[in-house]
N, C-alpha and C positions, 0 to 999 in steps of 0.2 A: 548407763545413761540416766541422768534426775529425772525424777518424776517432772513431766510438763505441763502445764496449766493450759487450761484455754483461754477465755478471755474474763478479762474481771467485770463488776459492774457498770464501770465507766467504759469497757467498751461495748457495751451493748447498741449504740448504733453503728460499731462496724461490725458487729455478727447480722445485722439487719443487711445489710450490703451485701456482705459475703453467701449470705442464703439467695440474695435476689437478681446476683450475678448470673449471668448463661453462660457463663464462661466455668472451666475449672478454678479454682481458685483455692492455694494454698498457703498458709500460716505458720512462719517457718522462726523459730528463735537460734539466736547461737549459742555454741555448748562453747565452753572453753577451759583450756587445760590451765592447770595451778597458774604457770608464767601468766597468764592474760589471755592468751594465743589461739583462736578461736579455730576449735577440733573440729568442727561437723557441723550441723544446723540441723536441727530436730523440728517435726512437725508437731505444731500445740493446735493446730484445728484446719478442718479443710471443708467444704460444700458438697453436697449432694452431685454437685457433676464430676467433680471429682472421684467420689466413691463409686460412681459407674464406670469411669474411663478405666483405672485399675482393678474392676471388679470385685470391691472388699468395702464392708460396712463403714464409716467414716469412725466409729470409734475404732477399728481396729488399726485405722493410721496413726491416730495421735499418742504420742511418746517413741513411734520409729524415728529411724534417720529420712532423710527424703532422700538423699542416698541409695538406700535399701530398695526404699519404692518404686525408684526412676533410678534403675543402675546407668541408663545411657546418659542422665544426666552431668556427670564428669567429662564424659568425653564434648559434651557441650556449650563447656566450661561454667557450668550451672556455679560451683564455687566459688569461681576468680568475681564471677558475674554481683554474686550475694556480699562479697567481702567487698566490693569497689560502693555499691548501694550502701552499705554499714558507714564506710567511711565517708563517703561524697556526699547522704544523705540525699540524695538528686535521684528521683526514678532511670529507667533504662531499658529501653524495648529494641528487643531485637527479632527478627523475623530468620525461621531455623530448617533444613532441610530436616523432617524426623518420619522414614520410613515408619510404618505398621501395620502388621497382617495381609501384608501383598502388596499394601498401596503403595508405591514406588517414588509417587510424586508427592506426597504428603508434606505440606508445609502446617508450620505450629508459630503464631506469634507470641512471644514470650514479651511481659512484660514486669517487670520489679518497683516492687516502692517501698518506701520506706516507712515502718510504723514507726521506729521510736530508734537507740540505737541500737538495741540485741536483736528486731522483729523487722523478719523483710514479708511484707505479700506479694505472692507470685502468682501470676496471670497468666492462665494457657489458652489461647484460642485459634483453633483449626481454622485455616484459613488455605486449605487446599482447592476451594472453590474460587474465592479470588484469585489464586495464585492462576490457577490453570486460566483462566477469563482474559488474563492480561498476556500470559505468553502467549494465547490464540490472536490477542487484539494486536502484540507486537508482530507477530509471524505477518496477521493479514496485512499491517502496516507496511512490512517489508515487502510484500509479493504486491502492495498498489504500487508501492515509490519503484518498483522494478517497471511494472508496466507505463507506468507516468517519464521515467527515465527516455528508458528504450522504444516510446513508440515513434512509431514512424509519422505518425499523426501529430499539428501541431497543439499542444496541450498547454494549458494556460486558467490559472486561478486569480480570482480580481474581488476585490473586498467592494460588497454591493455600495455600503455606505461610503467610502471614500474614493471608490474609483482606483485605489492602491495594487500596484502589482503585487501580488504574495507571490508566486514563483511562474518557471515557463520551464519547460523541459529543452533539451538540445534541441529540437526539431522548429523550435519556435523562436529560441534565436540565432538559427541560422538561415529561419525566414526572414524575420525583422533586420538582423546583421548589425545587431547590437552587442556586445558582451554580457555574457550572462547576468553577469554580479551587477554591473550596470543596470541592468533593467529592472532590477528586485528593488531598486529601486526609485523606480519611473510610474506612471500613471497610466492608466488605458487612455485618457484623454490622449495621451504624447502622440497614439497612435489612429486615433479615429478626428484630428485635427480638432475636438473640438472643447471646450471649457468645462470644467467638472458641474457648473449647474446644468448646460446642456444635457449633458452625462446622464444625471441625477431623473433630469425631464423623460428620457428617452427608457431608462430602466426601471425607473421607480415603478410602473404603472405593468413591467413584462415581468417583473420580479415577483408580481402580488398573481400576474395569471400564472407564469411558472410554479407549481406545488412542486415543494420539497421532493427529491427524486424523481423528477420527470425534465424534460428538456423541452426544447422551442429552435426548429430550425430555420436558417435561409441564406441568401447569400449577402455577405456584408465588404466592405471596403477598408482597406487599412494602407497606412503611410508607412514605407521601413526608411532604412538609416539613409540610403541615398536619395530620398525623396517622391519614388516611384509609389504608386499607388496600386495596389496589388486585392483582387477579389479573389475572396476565400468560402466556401460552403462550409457553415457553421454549424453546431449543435451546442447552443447554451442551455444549460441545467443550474439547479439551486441545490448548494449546500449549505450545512449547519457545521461550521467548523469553530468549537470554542465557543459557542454563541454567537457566535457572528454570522451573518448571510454571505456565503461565498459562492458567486459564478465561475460554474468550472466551463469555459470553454476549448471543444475539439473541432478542431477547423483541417479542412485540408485545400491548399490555394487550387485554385481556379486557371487552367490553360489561356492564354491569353492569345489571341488569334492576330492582333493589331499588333503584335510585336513579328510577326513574318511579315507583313505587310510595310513594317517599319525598315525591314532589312535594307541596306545601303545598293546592295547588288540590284536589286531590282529593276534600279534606273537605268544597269548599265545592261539591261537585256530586256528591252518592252517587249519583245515576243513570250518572253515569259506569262506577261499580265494575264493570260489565258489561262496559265495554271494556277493561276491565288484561287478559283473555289476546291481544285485538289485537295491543295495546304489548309484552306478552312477545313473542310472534312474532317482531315486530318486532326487538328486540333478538338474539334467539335469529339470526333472520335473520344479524343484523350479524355478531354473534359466528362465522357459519359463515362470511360473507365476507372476514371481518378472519382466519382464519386459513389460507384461504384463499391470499389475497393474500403473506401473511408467507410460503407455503412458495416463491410464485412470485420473490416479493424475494429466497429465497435463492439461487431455482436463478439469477436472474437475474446474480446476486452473480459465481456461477460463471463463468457465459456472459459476461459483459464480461470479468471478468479474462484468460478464456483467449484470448479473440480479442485482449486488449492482446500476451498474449506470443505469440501468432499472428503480429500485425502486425509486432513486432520481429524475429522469426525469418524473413518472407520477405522484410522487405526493400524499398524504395520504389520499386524497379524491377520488380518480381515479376508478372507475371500473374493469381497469387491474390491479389494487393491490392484489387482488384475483388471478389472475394469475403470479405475480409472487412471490406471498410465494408459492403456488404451485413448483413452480421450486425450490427456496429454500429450500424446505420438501425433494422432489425427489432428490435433490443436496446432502444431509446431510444422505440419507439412501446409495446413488452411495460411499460417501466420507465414510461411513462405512464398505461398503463389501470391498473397496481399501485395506483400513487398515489391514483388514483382509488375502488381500491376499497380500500386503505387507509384513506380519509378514509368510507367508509361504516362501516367494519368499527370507527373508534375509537370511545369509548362516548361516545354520547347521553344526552341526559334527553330520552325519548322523553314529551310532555304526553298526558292524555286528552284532552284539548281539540285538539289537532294530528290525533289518531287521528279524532274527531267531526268535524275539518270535515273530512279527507278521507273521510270515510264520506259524508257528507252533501252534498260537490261531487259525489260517484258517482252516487251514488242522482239529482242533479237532473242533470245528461247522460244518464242512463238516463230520468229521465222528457221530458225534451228530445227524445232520438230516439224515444221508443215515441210520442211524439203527433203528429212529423212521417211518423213511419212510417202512423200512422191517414189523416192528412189525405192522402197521399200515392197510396192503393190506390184508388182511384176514377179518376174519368173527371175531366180540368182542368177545370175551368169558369171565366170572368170575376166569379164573383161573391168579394167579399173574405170571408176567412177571418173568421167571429164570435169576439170575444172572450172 
């Protein structure tokens, strides 16, 4: 291989560069055979980060092949890579899975430029720190939009400044009983009857007491598709999504007691009317366990997410693995009894006639046991019970 040069006088402010770089960085010319046809690429200078990554003095690089130095090079098409630069003259970064000394995940950003036509600079920079950052940021993104999906709770993101729907999970339009896709692109005004300055008046001033990750409950009122006005037990929070101030609202609707009262039957049974405070009850009931349930669905919220980035943080060899499927098992029996009292807690049309037979199945077990309990206190006898 010819003797290779490093740099001449004129390029003395890219040897300033190339020292001042944090990056590896090496200086790479093409060899080529009698035809033109360029054999290899030889190293004519590299940087001090360089000569530590490979552990060898930086003059005992220059006049090898890089080849030599970075055998796994080829197989990463390090070549095709250097010969498309020569020709295109146009830099080329590509980001490269490149295992080393155990580390499995190790990413290397490779970037190529072009000094002249024979001299490419090549650019190495470990970037297994970013890499792992964003698979964790995508994983936790996938395990929210799971919990945002599937909850049973109505879930709903609304852009503070415009009052814009950004999205609603299933549960929220099959509260409203709108089409999904439809609503994404609707307004909260659509649903709280009232004008985006209204709007504007009424959050602008709960947005500034709301602090970032924290919320603000109570019970609010909404219009869905057929017109009904429907109250919901809310928890709105402020998020930073993009720059943007977004309200994430979790609601879960409110048992409505004036809709048994509304029942059509009613009129055709006034003996009834003595049972509507039962059916209140009842509903009152629900309404305690439906809000109930909603606080347990949040904390639950909680508890999955962090045992998600529990499990990524210790790791599938860890000893605490065992403990946290643990959590997860216990998480998934919590997130079932929810469910459970979720589907009590949403509002019924509780009938008087529902209320009456179970009043009236009671009362005939109560007369069932008190006459077994009569026949029972005496001495047996063979003779059959009179009917």
């Amino acid at each position: 291989m010819p003797a290779a040069r490093s740099f001449t006088p004129s390029d003395t402010p890219l040897r300033g560069v190339l020292e001042a770089s944090v990056d590896a960085v090496v200086l790479v010319r093409a060899v080529r055979d009698p035809d033109g046809r360029v054999a290899d690429f030889c190293i004519i200078d590299a940087n001090g980060r360089t000569a530590c990554m490979v552990g060898e003095q930086r003059n005992g690089l220059v006049g090898t092949s890089v080849f030599e130095r970075f055998p796994n090079s080829r197989e990463s098409r390090l070549w095709e890579q250097c010969c498309a630069v020569l020709v295109s003259q146009r830099p080329l970064e590509i980001t490269l899975h490149a295992p080393l000394n155990g580390q499995s995940e190790r990413r290397v950003e490779r970037l190529l430029v072009p000094v002249d036509r024979e001299r490419v600079a090549i650019t190495l920079r470990d970037v297994t720190a970013r890499h792992l950052q964003e698979t964790a940021l995508a994983a936790s993104e996938a395990r929210y939009r799971q919990l945002f999906e599937h909850n049973g709770a109505i879930q709903m993101l609304v852009d503070a400044d415009t009052a814009r729907l950004i999205d609603i999970n299933p549960a929220g339009a099959k509260f409203y009983g709108w089409p999904r896709d439809a609503m994404r692109a609707m307004f909260a005004t659509d649903f709280e009857a009232t004008t985006v300055e209204q709007w504007h008046e009424q959050w602008r001033e709960a947005t500034t007491d709301i602090a970032t990750g924290t919320g603000q409950r109570g019970i609010r009122e909404y219009r869905v598709a057929n017109g009904e006005l429907r109250r919901v037990d809310a928890l709105v929070s402020v998020a930073e999504l993009a720059g943007r101030r977004v309200l994430h609202f979790s609601m879960q609707e409110l048992a409505d007691p004036v809709r048994a009262e509304r029942d059509p039957r009613e009129s055709e049974a006034p003996a009834s009317e003595s049972r509507l405070p039962q059916a209140q009850n009842l509903e009152t009931g629900a309404q305690l366990v439906g809000g109930i349930a909603h606080e347990l669905n949040n904390l639950l919220t909680v508890i999955r997410g962090a045992a998600g980035f529990l499990r990524d943080s210790v790791g599938e060899t860890s000893p605490l693995l065992e403990d946290v499927n643990a959590i997860d098992r216990a998480t998934e029996r919590a997130e079932a009894l929810t469910r459970r009292l979720l589907a009590l807690g949403r509002p019924q049309t509780v009938t008087i006639d529902a209320v009456e037979s179970a009043t009236a199945a009671a009362a005939a077990v109560h007369r069932v046991a008190a006459r077994d309990d009569t026949h029972d206190t005496g001495p047996h006898t063979n003779q059959p019970r009179r009917p």
